[in-house]
Structure formats: C-alpha cells, structure tokens
N, CA, C and O of each residue as an XYZ file, in Angstrom:
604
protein
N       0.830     -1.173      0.000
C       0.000      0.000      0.000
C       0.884      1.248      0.000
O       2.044      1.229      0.411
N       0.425      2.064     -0.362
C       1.643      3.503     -0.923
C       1.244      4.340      0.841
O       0.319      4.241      1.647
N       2.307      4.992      0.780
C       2.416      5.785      1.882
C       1.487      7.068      1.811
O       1.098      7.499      2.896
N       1.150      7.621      0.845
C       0.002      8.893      0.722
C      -1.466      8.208      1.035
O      -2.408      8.934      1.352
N      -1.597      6.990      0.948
C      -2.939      6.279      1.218
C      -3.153      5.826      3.025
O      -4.161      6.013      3.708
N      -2.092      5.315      3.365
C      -1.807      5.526      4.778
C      -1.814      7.238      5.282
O      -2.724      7.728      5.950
N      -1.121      7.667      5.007
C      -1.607      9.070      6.082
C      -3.054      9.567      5.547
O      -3.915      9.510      6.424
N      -3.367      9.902      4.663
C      -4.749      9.758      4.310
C      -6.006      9.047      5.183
O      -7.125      9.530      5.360
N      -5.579      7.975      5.592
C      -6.318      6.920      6.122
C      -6.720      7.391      7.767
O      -7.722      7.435      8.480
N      -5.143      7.729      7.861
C      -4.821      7.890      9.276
C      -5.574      9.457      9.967
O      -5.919      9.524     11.146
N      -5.688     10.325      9.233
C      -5.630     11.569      9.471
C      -7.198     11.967      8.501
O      -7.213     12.451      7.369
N      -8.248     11.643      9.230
C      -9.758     12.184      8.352
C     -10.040     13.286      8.835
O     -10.302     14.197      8.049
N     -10.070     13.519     10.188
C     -10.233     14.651     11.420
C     -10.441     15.983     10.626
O     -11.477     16.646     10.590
N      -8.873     16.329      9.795
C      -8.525     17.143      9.480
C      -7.965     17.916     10.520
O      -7.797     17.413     11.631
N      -7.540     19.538     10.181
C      -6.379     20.390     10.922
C      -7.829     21.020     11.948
O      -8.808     21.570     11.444
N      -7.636     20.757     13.525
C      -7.854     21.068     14.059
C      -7.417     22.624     15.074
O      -6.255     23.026     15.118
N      -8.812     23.483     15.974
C      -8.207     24.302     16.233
C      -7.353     24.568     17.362
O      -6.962     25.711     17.597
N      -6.921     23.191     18.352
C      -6.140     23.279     19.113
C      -4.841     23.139     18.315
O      -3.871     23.895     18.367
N      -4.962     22.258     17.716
C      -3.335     22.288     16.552
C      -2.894     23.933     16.039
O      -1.817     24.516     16.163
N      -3.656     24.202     15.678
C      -3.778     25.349     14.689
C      -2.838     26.689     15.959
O      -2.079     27.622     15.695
N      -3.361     26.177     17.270
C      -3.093     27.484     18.854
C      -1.825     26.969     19.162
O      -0.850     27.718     19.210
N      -1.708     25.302     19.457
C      -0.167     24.625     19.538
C       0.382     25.680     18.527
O       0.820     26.741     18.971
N       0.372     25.357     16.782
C       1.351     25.645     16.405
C       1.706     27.180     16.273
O       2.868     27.439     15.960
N       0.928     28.105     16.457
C       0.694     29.452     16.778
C       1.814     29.848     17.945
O       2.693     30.708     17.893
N       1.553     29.128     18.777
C       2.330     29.433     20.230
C       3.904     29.054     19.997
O       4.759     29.892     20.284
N       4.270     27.774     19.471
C       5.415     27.566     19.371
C       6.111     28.762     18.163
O       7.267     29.135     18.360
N       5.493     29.197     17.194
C       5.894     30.214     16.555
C       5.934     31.295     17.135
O       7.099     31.543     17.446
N       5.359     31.939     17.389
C       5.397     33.091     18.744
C       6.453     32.798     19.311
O       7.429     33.273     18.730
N       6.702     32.172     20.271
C       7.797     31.437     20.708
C       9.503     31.935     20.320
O      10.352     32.684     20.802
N       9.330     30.743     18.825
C      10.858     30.839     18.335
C      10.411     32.796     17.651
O      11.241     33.340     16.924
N       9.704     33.202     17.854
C      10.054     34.585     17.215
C      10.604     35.380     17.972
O      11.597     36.040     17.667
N       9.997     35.414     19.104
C      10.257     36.537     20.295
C      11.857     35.853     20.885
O      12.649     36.603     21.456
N      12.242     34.095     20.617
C      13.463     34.072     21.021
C      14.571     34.865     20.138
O      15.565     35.378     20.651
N      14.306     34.901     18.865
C      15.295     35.116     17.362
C      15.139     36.648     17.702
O      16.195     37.225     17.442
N      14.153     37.518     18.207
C      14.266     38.735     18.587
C      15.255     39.200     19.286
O      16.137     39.996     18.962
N      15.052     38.637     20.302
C      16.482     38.737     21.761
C      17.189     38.403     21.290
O      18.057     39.268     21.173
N      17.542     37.137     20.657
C      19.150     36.663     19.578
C      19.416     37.972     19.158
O      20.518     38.443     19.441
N      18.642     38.614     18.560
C      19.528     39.504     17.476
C      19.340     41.125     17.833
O      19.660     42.089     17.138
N      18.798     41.106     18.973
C      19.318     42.483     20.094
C      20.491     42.405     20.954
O      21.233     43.311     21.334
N      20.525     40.991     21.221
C      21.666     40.841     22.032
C      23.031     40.417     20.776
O      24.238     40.589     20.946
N      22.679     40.121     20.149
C      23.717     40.327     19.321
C      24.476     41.648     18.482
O      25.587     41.877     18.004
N      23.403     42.223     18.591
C      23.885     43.593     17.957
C      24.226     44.471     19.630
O      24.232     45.702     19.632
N      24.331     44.161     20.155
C      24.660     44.967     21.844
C      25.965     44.398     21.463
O      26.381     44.940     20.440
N      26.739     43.511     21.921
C      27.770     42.486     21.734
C      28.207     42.834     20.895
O      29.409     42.947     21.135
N      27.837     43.325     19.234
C      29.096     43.315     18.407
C      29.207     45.001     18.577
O      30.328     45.406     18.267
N      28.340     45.979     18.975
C      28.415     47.301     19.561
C      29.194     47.609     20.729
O      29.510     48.798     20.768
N      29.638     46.861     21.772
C      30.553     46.641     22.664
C      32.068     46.173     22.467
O      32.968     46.509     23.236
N      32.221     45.474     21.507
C      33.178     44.510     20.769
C      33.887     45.501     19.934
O      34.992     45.999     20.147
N      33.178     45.681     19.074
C      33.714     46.748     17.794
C      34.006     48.229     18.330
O      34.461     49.049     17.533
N      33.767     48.580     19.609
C      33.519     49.865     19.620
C      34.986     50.572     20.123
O      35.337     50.535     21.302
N      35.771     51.209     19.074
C      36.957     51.533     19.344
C      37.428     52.383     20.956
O      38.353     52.207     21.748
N      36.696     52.983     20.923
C      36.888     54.116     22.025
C      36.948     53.143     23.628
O      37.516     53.617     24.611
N      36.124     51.457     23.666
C      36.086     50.537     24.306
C      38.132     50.057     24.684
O      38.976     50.106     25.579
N      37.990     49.740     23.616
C      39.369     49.066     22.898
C      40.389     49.818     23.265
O      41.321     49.408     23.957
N      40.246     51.224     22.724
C      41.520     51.948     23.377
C      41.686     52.374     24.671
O      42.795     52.296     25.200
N      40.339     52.997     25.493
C      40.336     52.919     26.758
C      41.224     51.843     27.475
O      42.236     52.175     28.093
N      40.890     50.796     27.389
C      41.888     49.517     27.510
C      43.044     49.303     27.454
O      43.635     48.577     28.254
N      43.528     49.852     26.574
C      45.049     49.872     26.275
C      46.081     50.876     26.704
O      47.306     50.962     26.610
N      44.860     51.791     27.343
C      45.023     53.089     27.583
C      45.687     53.124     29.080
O      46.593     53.774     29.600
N      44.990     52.336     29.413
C      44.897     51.844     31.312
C      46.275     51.167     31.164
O      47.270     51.772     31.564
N      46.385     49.933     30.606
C      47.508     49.143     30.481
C      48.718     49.583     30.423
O      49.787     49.323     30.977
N      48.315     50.342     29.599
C      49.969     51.327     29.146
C      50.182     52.168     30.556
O      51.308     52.379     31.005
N      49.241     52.522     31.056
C      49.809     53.894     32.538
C      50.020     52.769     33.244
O      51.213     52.779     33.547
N      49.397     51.617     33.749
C      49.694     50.773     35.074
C      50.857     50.139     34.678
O      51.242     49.568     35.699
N      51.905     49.831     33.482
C      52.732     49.862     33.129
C      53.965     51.027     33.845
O      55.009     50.606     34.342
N      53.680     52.236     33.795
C      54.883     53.160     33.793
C      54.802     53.384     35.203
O      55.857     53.566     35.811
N      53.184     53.405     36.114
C      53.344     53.794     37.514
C      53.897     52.875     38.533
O      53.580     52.843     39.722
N      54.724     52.165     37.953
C      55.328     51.197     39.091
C      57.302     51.475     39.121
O      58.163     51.486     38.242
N      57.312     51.634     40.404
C      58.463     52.291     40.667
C      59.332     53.457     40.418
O      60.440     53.650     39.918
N      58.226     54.286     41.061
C      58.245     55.868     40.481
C      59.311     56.609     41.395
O      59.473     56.102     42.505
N      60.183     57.921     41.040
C      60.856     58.245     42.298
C      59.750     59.287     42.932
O      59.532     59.390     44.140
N      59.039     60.098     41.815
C      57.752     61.378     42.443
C      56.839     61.334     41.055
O      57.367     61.122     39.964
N      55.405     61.558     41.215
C      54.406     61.649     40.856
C      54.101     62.966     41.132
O      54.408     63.396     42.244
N      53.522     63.734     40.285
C      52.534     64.951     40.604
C      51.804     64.995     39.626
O      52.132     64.342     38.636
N      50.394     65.908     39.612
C      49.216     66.543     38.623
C      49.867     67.686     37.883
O      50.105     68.628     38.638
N      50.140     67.836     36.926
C      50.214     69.017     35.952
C      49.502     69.997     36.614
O      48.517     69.772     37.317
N      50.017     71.150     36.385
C      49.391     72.767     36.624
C      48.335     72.985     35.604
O      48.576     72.825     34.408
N      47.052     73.384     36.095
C      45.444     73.137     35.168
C      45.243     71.576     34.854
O      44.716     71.247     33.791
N      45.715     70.505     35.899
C      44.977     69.664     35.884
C      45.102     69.059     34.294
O      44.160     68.686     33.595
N      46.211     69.071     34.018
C      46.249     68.838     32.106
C      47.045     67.446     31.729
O      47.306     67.067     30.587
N      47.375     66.757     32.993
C      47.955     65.459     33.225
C      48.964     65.141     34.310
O      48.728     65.725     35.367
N      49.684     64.611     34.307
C      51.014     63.697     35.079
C      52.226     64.317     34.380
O      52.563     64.811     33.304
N      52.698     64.011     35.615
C      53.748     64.253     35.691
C      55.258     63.351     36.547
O      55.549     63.490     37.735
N      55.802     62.706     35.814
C      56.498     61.643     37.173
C      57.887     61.312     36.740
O      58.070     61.522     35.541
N      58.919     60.848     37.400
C      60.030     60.746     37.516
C      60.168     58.960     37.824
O      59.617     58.361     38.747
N      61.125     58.320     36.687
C      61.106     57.332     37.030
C      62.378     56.860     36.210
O      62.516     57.022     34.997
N      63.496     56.108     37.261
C      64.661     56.050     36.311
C      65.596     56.876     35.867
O      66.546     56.606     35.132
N      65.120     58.496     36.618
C      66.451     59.443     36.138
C      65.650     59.589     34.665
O      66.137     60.140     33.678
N      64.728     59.165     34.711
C      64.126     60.024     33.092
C      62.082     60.946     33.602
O      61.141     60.237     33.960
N      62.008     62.067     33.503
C      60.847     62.628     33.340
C      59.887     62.155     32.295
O      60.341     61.844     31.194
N      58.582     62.071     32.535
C      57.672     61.467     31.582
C      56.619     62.698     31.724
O      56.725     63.458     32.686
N      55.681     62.868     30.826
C      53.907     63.465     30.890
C      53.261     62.782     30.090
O      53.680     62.320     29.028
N      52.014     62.656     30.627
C      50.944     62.005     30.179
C      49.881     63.166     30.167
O      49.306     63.193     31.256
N      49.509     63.957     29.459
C      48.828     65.027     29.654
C      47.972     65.096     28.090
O      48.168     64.509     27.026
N      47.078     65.980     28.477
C      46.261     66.046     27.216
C      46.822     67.580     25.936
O      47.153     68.715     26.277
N      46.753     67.107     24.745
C      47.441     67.804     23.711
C      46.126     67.847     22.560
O      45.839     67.019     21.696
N      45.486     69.099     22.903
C      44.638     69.260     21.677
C      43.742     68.095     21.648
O      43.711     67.662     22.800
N      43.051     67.430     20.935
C      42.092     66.214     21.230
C      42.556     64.744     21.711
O      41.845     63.756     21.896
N      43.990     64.886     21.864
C      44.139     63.713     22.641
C      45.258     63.313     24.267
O      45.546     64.377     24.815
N      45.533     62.743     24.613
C      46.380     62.189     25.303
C      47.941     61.803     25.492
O      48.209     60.726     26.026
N      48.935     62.637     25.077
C      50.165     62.121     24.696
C      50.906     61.461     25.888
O      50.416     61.321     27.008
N      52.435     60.985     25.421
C      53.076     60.778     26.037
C      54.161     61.389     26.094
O      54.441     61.050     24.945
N      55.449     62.274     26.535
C      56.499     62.664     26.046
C      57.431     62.316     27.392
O      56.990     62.257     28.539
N      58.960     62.078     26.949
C      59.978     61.341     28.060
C      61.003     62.632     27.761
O      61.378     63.128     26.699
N      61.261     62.925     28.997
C      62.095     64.178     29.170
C      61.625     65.311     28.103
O      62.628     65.925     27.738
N      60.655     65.715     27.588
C      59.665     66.879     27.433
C      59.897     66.857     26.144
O      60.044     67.908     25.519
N      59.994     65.092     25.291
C      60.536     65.331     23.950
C      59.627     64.310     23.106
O      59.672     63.300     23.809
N      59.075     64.102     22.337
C      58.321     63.777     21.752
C      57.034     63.488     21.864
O      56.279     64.103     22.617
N      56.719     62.623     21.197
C      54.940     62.766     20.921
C      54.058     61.837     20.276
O      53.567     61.686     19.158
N      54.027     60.917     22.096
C      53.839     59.181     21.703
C      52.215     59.558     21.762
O      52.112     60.471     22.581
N      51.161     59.282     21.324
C      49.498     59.273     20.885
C      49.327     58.188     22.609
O      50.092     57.235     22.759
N      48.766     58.371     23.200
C      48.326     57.196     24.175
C      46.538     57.072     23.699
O      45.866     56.042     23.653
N      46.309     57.813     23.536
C      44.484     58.039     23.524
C      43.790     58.961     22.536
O      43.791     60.189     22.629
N      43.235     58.300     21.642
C      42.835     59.603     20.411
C      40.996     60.408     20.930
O      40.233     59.892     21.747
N      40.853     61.136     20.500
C      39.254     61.610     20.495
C      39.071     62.236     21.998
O      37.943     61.939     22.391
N      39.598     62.798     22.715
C      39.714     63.254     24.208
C      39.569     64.592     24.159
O      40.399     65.435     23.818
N      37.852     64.803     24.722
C      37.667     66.180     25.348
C      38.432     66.889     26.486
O      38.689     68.091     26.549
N      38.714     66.026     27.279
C      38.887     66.717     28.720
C      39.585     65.377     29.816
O      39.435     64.167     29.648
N      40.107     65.842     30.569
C      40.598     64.824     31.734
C      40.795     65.368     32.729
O      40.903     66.594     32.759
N      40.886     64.699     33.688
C      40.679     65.348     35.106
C      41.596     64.415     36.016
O      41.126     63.295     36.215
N      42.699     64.666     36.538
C      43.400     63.741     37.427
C      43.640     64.226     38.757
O      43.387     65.413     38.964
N      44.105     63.489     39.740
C      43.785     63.111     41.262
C      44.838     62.392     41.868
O      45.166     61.359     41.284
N      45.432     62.684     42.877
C      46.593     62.129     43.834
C      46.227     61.693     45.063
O      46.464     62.563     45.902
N      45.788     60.791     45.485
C      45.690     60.557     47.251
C      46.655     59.583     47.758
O      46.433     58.391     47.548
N      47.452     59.859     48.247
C      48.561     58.569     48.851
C      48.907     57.907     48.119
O      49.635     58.661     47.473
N      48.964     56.986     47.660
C      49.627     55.920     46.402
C      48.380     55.773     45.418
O      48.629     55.194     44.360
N      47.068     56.218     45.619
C      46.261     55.743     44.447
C      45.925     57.506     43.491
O      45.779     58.610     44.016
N      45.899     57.171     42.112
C      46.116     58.097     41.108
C      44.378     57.781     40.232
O      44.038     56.797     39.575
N      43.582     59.040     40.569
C      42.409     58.966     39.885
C      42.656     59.563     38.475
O      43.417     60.526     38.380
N      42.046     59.037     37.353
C      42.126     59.444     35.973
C      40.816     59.380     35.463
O      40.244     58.289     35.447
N      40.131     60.629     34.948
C      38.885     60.003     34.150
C      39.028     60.882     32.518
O      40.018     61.552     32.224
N      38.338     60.772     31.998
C      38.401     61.138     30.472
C      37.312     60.988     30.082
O      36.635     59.972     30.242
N      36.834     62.472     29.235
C      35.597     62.785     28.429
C      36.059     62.314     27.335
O      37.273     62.516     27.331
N      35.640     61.657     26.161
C      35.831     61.566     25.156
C      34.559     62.378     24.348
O      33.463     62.655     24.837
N      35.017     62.662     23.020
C      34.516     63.666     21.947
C      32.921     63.095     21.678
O      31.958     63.744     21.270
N      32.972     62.053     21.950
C      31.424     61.391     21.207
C      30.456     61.140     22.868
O      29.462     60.416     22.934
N      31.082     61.972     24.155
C      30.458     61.982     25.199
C      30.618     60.842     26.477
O      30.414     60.848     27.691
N      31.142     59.795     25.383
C      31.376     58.992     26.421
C      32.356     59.073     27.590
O      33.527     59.272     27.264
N      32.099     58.959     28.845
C      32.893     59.045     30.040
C      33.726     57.754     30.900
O      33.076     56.816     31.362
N      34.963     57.821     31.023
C      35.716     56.605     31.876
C      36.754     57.325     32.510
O      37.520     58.261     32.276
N      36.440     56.411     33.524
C      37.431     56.468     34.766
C      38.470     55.843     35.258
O      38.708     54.997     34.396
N      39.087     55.744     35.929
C      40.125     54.591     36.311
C      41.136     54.844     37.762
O      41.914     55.797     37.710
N      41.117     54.195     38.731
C      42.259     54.451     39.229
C      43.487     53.395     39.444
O      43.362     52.195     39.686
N      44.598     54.065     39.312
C      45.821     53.228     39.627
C      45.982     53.202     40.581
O      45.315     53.961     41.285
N      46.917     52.356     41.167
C      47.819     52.394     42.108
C      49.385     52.261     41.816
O      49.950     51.498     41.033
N      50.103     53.547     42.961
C      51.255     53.986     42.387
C      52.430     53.103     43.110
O      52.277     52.859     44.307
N      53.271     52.749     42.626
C      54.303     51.921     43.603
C      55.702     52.903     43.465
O      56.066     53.324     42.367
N      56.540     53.250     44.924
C      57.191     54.142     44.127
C      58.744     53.335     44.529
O      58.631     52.322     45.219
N      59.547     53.576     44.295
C      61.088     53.085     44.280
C      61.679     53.279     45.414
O      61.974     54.351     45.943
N      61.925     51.733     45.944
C      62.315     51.966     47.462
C      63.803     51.826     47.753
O      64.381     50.844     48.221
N      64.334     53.054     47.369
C      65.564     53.627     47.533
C      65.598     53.927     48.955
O      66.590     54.462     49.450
C-alpha cells in the first residue's frame, strides 16, 4: 500500500483548532526568542567593535605599566595630566589638543588616547584617579595604584 494512502487513512479529522493554537504558540515562541538573539547580538558586536572601548583599555595598560616604581608623581598645573620621575628620566601624560600624549624628558609625541575632550586627574597617597571625556560623550574612569622606588 503507498504511503500517501496511509496518512490519508490515518488523518480524516482534518487540521484542528487546538493544533492550529499549539502551532501558533510555538511560533510566537521561536520569534520573540530570534528577537532577543539579534538584540543581544547587535549589543555584543556594539561593545566589541567599539573603538573608544578598545583603546580605553590599552590606555589603562599602558599607565599601570609606567606607575610602578616611580621616584615622584605629581598633577600638571590646570589639571592637564602627570607628571612623574622614574629612572632618572621625566615622563607626561597630559592632554594635547584632542588627545592624550606621552612625552619622556619633554621630547616627543607618543598618541596614548585619540578623540579626548577633557581629563581630570587626582593624587591621594599611592592611588592616582584618571577620568576622560571623550569627543562622542562617552565618560571613563580609572584608578591606579602607584608603587614608588624603594631607595
């Protein structure tokens, strides 16, 4: 006997309307899940991709890098960055027009941070507050801790 004559056989009823609400619901369902999939996916690759994320990051890394074994630390005059001694060589980390430089003994002009409105830094005992406006509004903060050279 052919298989289209069997389900035929099997199935006279026809499509009922609890079937009809089952399969309604499970669609509803996978829709509203594939929704959240793809809000939360676009959050995630908006977090991921988002440069100003990325460099912030690297940004931090690079200072908790240089503040360890300092001979003196101070705030720039107008609050315009750092200032520190480490090794018999002077460093600044201060802000230059829209960004963040670096310069070692008051001579060149390493980029640490691009797109920078404004910064604001802070000294209390060994910990060093840093925050930064960036151009597109976004705001971050950070504090170090300073270790200094125990001469």
């Amino acid at each position: 006997m052919p298989i289209d004559i069997l389900l035929n056989k099997n199935n006279e009823n026809g499509y009922t309307l609890i079937e009809a609400i089952i399969q309604l619901s499970v669609l509803m369902l996978f829709s509203h899940v594939f929704a959240i999939s793809i809000g939360w996916l676009y959050l995630m690759e908006e977090t991921v991709t988002n440069p100003t994320e990325t460099e912030w990051a690297l940004f931090v890394e690079d200072v908790e890098n240089y503040l360890i074994d300092l001979d003196m630390i101070i705030v720039q005059t107008g609050n315009k960055g750092i200032r520190f001694k480490k090794n018999g060589d002077e460093y600044d980390i201060e802000i230059y027009q829209n960004l963040i430089r670096k310069q070692k003994n008051r001579v060149g002009h390493e980029q640490m941070l691009l797109q920078v409105k404004t910064i604001n830094t802070s000294i209390e005992d060994r910990l060093l507050y840093f925050s930064v406006e960036f151009m597109n509004g976004v705001k971050k903060e950070h504090t170090f801790y300073v270790t200094f050279n125990s001469e």
